[in-house]
N, C-alpha and C positions, 0 to 999 in steps of 0.2 A: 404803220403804227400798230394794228392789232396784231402782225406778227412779235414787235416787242413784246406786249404786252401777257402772250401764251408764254411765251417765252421767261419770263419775270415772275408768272404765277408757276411755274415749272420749277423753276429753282428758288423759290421759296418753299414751296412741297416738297421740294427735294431738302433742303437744309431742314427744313424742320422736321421730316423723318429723319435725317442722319441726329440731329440735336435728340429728338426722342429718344433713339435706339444708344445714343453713348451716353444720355443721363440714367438708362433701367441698370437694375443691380445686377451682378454677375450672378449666375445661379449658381445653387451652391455643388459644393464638388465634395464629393468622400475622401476621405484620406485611409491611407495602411495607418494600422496599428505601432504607438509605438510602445516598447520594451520597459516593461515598469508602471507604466503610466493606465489609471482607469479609463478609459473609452469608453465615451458615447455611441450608441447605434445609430445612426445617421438611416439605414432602410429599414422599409417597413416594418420587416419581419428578417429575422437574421439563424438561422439553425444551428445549435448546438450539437455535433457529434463529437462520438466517442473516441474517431481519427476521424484524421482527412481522407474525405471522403467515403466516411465508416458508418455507422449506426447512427440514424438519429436519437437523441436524446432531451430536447426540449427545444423551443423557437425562442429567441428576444424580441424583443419590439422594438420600433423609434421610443429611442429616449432614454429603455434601462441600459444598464452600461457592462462593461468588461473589462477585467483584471489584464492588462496582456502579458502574459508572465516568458512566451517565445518556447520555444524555436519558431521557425515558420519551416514549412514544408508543402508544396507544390499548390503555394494560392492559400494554405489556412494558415492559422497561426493557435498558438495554445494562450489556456490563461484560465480565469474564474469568473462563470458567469454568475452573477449577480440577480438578487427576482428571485420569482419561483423558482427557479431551475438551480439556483445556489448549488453549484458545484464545477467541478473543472472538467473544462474538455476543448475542441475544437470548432471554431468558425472560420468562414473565410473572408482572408482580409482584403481592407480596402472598404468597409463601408461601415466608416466609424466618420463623426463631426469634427 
């Protein structure tokens, strides 16, 4: 008998962390940039240069947004940042909301 019973309180432990773990929200994921469209900065802090992989020229924050106006080339993408930095240049994609 108290082996059912280890037994019984095992897989209610068990069910009720599987029920936990499929009720929590998915975390969230960044998306690329797409073409036209204002984007959100999804990271903390997002860098603004002048090419990819060129000069810095100012940071985004979560939250202020970006013109993505395209091409893309090797991981950035072009467009208009927005905020202080009000002018065009490149970030890299993939970490917009």
């Amino acid at each position: 008998m108290p082996r059912r019973i280890r037994t019984g309180v095992a897989a209610l432990a068990i069910g009720a962390t599987t029920a936990a773990l499929g009720a929590a929200p998915a975390p969230a994921q960044a998306a690329n940039g797409t073409i036209g469209q204002r984007e959100t900065v999804c990271a903390s802090d997002l860098f603004v240069r002048t090419q990819p992989n060129g000069a810095w020229m100012g940071t985004l924050y979560q939250g202020q947004t970006f013109l993505v106006e395209g091409p893309r080339s090797g991981g950035y993408i072009y467009g208009f940042a927005y905020g202080h930095i009000n002018r065009r240049g490149w970030v890299q994609d993939g970490w917009f909301c």
